[in-house]
N, CA, C and O atoms as a CHARMM CRD file, in Angstrom:
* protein
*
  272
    1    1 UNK  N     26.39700  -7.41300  -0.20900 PROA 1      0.00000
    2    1 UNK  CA    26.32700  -5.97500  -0.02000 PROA 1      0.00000
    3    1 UNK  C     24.85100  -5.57900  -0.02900 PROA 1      0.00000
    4    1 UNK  O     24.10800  -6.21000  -0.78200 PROA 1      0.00000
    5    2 UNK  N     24.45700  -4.81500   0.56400 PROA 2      0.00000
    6    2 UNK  CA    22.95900  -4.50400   1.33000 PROA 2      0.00000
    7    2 UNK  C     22.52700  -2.93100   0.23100 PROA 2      0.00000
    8    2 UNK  O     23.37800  -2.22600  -0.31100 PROA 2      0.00000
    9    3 UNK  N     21.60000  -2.80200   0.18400 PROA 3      0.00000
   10    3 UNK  CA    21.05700  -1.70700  -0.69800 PROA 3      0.00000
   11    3 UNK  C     21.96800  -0.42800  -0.80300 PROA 3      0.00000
   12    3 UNK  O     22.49400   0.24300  -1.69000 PROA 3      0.00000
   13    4 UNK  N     21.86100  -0.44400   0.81400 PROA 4      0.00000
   14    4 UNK  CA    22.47500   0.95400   1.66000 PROA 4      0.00000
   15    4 UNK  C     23.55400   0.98800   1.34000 PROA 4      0.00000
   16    4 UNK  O     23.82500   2.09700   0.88000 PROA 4      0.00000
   17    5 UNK  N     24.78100  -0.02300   1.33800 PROA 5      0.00000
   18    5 UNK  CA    25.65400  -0.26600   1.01900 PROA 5      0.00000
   19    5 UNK  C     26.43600   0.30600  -0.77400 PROA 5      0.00000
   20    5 UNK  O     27.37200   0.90200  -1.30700 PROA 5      0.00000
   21    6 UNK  N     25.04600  -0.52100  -1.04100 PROA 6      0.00000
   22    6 UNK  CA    25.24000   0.26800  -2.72700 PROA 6      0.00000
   23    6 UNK  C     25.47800   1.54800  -2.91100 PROA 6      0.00000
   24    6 UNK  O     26.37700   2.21300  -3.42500 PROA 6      0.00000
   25    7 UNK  N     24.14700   1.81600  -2.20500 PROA 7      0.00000
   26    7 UNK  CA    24.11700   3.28200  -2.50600 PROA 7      0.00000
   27    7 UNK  C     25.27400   4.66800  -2.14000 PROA 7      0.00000
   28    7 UNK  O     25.55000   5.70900  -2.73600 PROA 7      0.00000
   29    8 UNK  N     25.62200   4.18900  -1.16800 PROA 8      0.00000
   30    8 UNK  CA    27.13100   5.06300  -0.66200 PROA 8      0.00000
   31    8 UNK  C     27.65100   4.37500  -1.86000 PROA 8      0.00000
   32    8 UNK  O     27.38100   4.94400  -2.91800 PROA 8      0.00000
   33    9 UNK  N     28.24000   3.43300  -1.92900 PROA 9      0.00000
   34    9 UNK  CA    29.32000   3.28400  -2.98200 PROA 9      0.00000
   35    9 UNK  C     29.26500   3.94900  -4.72700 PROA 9      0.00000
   36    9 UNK  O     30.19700   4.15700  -5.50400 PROA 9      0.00000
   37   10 UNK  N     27.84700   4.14000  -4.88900 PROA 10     0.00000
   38   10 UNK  CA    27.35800   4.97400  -5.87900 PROA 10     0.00000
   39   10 UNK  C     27.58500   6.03700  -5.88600 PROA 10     0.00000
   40   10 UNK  O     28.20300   6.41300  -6.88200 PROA 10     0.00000
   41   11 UNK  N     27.28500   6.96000  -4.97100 PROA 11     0.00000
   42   11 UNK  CA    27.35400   8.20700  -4.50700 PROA 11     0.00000
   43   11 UNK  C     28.80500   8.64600  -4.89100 PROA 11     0.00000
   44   11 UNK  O     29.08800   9.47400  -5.75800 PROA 11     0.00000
   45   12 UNK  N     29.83800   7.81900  -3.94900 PROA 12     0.00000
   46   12 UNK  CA    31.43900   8.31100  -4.23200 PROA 12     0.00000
   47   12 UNK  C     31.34900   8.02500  -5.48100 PROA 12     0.00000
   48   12 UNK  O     31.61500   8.95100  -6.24800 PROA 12     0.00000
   49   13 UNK  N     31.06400   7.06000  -5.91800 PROA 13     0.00000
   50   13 UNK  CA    31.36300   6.70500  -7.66100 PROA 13     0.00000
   51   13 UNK  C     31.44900   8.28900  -8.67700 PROA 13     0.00000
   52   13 UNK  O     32.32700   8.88200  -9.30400 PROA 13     0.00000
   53   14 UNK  N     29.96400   8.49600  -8.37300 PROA 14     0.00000
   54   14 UNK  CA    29.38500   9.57300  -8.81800 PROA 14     0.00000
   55   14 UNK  C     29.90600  10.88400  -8.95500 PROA 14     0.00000
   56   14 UNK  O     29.74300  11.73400  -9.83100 PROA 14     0.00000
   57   15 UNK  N     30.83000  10.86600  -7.48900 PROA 15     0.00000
   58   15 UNK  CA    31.14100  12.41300  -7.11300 PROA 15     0.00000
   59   15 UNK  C     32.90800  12.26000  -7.95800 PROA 15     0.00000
   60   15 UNK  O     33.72000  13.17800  -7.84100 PROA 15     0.00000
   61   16 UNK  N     33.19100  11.13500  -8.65600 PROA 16     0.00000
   62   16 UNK  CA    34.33500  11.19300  -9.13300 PROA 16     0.00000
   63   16 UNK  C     34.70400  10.94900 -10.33000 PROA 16     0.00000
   64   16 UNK  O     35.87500  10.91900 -10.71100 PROA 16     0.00000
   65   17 UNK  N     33.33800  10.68100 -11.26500 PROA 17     0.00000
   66   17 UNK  CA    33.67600  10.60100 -12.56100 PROA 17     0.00000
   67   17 UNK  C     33.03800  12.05200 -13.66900 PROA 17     0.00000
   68   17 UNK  O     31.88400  12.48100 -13.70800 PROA 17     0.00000
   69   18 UNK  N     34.32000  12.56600 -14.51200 PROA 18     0.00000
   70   18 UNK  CA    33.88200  13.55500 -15.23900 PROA 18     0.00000
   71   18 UNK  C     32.81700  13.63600 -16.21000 PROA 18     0.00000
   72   18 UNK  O     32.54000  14.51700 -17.02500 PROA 18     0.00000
   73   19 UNK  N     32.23600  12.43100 -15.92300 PROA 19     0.00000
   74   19 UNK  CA    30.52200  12.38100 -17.33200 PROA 19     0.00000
   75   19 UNK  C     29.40200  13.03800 -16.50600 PROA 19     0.00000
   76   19 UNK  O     29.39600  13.01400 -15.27600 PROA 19     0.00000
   77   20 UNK  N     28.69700  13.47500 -17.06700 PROA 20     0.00000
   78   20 UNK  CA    27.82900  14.56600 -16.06700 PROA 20     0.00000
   79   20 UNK  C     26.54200  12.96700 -16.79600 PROA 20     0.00000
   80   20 UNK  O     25.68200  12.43300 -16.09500 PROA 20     0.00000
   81   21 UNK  N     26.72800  12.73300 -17.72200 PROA 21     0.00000
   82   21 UNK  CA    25.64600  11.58000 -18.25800 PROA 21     0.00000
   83   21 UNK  C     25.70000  10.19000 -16.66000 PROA 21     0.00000
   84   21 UNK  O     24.82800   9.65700 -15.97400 PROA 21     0.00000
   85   22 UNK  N     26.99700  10.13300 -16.70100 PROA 22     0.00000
   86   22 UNK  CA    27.31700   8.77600 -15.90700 PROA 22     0.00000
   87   22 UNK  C     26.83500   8.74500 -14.07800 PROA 22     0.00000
   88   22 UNK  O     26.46500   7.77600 -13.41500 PROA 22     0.00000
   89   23 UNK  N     27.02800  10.26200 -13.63400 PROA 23     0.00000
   90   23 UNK  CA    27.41500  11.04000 -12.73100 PROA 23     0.00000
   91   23 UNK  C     25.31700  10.63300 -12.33600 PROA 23     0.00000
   92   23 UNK  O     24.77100  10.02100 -11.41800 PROA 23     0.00000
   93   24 UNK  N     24.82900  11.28100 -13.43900 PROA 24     0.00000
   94   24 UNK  CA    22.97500  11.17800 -13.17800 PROA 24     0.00000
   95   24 UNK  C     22.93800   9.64100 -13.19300 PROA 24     0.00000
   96   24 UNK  O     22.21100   9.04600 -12.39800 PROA 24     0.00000
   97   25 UNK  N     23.67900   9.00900 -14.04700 PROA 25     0.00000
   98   25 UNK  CA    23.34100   7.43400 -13.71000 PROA 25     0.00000
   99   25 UNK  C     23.23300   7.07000 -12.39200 PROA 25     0.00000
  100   25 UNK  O     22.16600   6.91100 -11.79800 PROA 25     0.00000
  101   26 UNK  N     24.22300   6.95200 -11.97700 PROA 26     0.00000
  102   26 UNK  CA    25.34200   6.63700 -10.34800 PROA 26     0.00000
  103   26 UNK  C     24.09600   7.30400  -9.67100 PROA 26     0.00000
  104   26 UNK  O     23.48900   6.65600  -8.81800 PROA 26     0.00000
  105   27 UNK  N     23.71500   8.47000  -9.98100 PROA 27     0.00000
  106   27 UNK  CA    22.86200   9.31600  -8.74100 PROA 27     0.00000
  107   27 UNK  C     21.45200   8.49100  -8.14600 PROA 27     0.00000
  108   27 UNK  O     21.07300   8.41300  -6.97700 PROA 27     0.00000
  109   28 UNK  N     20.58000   7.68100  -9.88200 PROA 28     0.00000
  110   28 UNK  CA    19.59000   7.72900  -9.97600 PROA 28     0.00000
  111   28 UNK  C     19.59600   6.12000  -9.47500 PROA 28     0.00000
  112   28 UNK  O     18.56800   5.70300  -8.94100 PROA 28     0.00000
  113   29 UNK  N     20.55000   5.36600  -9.61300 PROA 29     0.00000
  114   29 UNK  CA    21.03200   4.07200  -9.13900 PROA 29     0.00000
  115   29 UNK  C     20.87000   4.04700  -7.39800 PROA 29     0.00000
  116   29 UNK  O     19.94700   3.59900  -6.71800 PROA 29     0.00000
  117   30 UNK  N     21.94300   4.60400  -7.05200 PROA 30     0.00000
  118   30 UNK  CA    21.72700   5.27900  -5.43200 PROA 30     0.00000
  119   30 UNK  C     20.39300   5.65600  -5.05800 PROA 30     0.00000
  120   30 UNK  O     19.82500   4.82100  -4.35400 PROA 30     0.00000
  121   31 UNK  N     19.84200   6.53100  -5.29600 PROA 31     0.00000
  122   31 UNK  CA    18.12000   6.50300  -5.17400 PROA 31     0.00000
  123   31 UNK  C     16.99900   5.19100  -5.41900 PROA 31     0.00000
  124   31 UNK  O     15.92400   4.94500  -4.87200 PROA 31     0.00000
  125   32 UNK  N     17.62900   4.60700  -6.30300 PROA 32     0.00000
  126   32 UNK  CA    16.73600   3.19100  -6.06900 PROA 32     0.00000
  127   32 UNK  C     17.04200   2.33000  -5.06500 PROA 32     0.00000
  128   32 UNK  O     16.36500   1.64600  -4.29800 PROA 32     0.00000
  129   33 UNK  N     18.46100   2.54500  -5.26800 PROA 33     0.00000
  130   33 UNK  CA    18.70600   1.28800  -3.56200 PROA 33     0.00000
  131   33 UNK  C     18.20900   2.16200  -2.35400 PROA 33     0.00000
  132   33 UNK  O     17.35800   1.63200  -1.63900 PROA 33     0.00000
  133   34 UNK  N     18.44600   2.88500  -2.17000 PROA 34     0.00000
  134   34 UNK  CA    17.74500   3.69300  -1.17500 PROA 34     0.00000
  135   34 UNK  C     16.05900   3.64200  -1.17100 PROA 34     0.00000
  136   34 UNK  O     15.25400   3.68400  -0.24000 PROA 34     0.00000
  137   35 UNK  N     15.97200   3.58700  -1.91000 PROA 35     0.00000
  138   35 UNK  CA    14.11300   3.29800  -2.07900 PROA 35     0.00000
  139   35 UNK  C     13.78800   1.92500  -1.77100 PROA 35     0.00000
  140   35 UNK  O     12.83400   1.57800  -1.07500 PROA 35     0.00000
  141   36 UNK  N     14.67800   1.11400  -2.35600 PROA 36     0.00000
  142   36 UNK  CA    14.88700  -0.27100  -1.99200 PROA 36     0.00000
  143   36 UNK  C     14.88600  -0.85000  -0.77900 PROA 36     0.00000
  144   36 UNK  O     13.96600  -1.63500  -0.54800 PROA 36     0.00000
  145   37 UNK  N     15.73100  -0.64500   0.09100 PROA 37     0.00000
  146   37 UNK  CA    16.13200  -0.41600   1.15100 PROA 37     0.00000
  147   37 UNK  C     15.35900   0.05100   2.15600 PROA 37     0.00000
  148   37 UNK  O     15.77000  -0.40700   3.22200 PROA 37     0.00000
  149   38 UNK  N     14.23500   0.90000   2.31900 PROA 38     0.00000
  150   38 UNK  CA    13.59500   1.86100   2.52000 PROA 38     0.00000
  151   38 UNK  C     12.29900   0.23000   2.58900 PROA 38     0.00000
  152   38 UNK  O     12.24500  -0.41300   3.63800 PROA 38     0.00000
  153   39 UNK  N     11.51600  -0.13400   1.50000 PROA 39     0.00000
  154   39 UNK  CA    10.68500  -0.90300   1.41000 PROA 39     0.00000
  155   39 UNK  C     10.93900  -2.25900   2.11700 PROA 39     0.00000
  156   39 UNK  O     10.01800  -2.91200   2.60600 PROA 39     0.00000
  157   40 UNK  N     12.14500  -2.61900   2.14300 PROA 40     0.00000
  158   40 UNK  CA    12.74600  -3.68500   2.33500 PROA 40     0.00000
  159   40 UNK  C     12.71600  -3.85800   4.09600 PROA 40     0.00000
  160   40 UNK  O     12.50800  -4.93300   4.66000 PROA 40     0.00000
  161   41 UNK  N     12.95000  -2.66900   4.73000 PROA 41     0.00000
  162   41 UNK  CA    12.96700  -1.96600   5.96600 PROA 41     0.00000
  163   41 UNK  C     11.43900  -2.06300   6.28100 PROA 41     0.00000
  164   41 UNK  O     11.15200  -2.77700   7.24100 PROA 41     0.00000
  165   42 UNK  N     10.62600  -1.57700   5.75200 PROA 42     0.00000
  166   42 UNK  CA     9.40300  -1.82800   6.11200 PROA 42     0.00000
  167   42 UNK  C      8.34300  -2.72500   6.18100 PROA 42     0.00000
  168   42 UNK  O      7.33400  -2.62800   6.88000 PROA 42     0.00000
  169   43 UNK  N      8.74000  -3.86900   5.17000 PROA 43     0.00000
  170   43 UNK  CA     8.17700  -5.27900   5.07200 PROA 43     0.00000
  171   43 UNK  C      8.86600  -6.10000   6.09400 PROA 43     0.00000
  172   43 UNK  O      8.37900  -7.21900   6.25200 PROA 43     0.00000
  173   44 UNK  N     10.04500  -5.74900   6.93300 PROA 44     0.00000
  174   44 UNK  CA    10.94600  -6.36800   7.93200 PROA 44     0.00000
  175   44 UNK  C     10.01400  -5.81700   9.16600 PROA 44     0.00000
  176   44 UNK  O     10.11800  -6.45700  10.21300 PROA 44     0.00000
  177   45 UNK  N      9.30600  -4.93500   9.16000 PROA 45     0.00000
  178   45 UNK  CA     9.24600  -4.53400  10.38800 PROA 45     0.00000
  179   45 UNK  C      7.59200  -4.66900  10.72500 PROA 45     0.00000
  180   45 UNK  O      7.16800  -4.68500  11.88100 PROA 45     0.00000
  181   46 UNK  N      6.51500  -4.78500   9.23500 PROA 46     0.00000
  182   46 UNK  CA     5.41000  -5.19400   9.41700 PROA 46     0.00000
  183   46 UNK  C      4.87700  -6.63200   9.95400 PROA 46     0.00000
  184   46 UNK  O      5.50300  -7.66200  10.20200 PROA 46     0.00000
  185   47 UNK  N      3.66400  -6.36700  10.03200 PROA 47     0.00000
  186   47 UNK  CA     3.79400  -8.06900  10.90400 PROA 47     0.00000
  187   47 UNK  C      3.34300  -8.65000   9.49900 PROA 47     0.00000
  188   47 UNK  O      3.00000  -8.09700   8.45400 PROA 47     0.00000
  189   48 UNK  N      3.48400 -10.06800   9.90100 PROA 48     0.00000
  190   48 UNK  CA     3.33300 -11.21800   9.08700 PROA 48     0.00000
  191   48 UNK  C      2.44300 -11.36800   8.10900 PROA 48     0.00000
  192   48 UNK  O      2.55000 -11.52200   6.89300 PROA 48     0.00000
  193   49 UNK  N      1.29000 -11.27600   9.05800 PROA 49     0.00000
  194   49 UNK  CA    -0.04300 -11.21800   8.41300 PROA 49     0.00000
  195   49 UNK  C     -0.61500 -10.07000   7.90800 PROA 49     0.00000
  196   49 UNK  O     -1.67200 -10.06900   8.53900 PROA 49     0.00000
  197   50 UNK  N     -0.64300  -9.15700   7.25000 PROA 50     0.00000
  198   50 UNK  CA    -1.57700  -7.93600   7.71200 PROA 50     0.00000
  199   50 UNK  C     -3.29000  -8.04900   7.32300 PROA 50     0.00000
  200   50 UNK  O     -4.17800  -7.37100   7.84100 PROA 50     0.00000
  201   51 UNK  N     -3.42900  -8.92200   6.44700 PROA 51     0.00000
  202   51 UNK  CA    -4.57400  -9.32400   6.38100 PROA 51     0.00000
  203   51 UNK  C     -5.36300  -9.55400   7.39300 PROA 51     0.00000
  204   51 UNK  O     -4.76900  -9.87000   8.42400 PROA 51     0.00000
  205   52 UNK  N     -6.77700  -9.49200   7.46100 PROA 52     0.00000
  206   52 UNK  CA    -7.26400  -9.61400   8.69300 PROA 52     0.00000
  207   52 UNK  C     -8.91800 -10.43000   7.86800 PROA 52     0.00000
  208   52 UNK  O     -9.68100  -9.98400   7.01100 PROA 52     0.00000
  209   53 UNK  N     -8.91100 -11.64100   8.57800 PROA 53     0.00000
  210   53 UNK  CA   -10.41900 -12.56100   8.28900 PROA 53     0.00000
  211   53 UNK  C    -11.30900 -11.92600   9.16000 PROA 53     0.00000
  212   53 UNK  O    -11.09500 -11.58600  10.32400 PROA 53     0.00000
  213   54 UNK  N    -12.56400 -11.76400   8.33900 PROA 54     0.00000
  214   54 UNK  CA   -13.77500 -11.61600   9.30500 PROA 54     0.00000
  215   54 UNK  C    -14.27100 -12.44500   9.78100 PROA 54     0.00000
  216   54 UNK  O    -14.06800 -13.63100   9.52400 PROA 54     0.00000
  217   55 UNK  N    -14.98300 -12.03400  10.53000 PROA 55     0.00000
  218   55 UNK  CA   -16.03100 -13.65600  11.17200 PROA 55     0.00000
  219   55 UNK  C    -17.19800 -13.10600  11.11300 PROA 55     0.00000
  220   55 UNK  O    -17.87100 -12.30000  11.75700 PROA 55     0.00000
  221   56 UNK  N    -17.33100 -14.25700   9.42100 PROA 56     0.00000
  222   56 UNK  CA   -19.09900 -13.67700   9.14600 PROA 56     0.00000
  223   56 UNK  C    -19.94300 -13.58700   9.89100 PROA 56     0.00000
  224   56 UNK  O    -20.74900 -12.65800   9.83600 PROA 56     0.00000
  225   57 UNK  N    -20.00100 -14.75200  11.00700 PROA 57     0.00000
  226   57 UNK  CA   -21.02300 -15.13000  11.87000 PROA 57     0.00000
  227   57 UNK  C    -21.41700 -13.44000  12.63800 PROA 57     0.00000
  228   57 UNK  O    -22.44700 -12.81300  12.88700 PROA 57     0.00000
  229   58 UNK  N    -20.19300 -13.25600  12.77100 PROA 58     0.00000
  230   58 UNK  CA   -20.41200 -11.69800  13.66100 PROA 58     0.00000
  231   58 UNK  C    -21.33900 -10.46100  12.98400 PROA 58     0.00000
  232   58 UNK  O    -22.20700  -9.80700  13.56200 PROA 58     0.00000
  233   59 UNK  N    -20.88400 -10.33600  11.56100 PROA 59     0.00000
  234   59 UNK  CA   -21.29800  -9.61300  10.76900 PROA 59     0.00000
  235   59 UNK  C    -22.68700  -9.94400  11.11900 PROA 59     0.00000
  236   59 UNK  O    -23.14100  -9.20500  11.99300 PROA 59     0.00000
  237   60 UNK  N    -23.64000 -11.01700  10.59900 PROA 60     0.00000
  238   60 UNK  CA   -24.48400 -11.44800  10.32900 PROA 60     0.00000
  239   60 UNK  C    -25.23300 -10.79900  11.99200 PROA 60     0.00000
  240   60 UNK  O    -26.25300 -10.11000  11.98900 PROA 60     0.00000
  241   61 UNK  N    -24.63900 -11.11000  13.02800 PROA 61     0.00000
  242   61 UNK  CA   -25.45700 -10.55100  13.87400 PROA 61     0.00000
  243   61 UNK  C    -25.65600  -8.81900  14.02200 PROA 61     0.00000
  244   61 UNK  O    -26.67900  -8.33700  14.50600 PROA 61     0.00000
  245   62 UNK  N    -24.69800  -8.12800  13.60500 PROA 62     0.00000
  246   62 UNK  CA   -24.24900  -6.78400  14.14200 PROA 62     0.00000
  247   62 UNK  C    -25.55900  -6.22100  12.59000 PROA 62     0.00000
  248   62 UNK  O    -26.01500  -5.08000  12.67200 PROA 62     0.00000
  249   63 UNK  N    -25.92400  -6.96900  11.56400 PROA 63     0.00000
  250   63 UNK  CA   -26.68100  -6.84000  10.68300 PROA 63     0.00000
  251   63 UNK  C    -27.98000  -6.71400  11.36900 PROA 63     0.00000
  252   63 UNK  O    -28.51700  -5.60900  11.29700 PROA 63     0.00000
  253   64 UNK  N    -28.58700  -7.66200  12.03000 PROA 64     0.00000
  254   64 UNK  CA   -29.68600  -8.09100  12.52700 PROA 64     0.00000
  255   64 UNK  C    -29.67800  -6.55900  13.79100 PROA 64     0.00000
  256   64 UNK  O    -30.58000  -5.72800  13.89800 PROA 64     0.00000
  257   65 UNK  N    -28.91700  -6.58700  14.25400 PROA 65     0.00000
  258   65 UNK  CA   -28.80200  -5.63800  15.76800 PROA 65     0.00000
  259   65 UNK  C    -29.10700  -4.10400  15.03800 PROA 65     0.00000
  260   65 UNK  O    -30.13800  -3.56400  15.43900 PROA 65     0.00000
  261   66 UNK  N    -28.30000  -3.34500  13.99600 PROA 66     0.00000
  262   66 UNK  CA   -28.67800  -2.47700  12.97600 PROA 66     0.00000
  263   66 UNK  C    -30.05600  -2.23200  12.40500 PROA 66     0.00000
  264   66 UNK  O    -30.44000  -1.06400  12.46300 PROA 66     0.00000
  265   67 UNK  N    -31.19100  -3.47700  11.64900 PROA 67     0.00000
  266   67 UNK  CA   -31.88100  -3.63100  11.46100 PROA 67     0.00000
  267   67 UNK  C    -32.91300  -2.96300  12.31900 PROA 67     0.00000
  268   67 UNK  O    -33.54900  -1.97600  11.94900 PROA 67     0.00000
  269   68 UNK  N    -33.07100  -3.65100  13.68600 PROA 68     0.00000
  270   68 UNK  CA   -33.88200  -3.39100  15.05600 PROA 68     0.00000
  271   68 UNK  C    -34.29500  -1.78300  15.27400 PROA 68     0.00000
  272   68 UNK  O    -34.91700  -1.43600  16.27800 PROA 68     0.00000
């Protein structure tokens, strides 16, 4: 079962039990999988790498070119 999944099933949970204590549980549960879900969604869709190497060599010239 997938975050999203949870979280609906929380939700009805929520909307059917008489504890107003249990009811904020269920709510605040659902909001994390949803947040979850949410991050989970976005590390799926970033690329691989996001890091990015410099190439000192370049630096070192664009230094020298600045300098001038």
């Amino acid at each position: 079962m997938n975050f999203l999944e949870q979280a609906a099933r929380a939700e009805r949970l929520a909307g059917t039990v008489m504890d107003s204590y249990a009811a904020d549980a269920l709510m605040r549960y659902a909001r994390e999988c949803r947040e979850w879900a949410a991050r989970t969604a976005d590390h799926s869709t970033s690329p691989a790498h996001s890091m990015t190497v410099t190439d000192t060599a370049r630096l070192t010239d664009t230094e020298t070119q600045l300098t001038l």
